[in-house]
N, C-alpha and C positions, 0 to 999 in steps of 0.2 A: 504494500500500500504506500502510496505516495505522500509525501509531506502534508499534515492537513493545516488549516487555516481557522486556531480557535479564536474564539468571540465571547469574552466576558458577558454576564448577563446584566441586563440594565440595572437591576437592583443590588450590582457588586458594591462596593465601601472602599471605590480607589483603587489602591494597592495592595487590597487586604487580599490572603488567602483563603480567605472563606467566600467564593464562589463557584457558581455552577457553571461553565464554559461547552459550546457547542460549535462541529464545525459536521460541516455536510462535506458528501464526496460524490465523485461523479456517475456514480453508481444511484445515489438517490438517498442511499443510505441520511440517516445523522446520527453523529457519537455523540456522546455527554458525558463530561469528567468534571470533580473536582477540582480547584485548584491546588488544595492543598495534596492532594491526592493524583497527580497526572498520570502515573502508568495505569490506574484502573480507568477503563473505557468502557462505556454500555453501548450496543448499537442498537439501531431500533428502524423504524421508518419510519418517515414523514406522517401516515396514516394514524402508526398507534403513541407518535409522541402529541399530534394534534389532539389526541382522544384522552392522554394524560394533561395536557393541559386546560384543555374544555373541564375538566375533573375536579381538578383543584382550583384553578377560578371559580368553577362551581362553590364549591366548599367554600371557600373562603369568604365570598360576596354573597354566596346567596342567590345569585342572580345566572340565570341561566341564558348562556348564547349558544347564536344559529351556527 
């Protein structure tokens, strides 16, 4: 696999290592890692990490989107 291209999450704390970082590859795939944590990688797809985060927005707000 080719070098990926991680992207802090808007809700990171700067320079803190406590974030959740995501990079897509050309496959369609997206990984998700800690920061503090960089060799553990989860892959997933676009479908069911769209379906984790409709989830927990849920949860969180209350409020349910299309």
């Amino acid at each position: 696999m080719s070098e990926l291209s991680w992207q802090k999450s808007s809700f990171s704390e700067g320079g803190a290592a406590n974030c959740v970082e995501i990079a897509t590859y050309s496959t369609g795939l997206a990984h998700l890692r800690e920061s503090d944590e960089p060799t553990i990688v989860i892959e997933t797809t676009a479908t069911a990490l769209g379906a984790l985060l409709r989830t927990v927005t849920e949860g969180v707000t209350g409020i349910a989107r299309g």
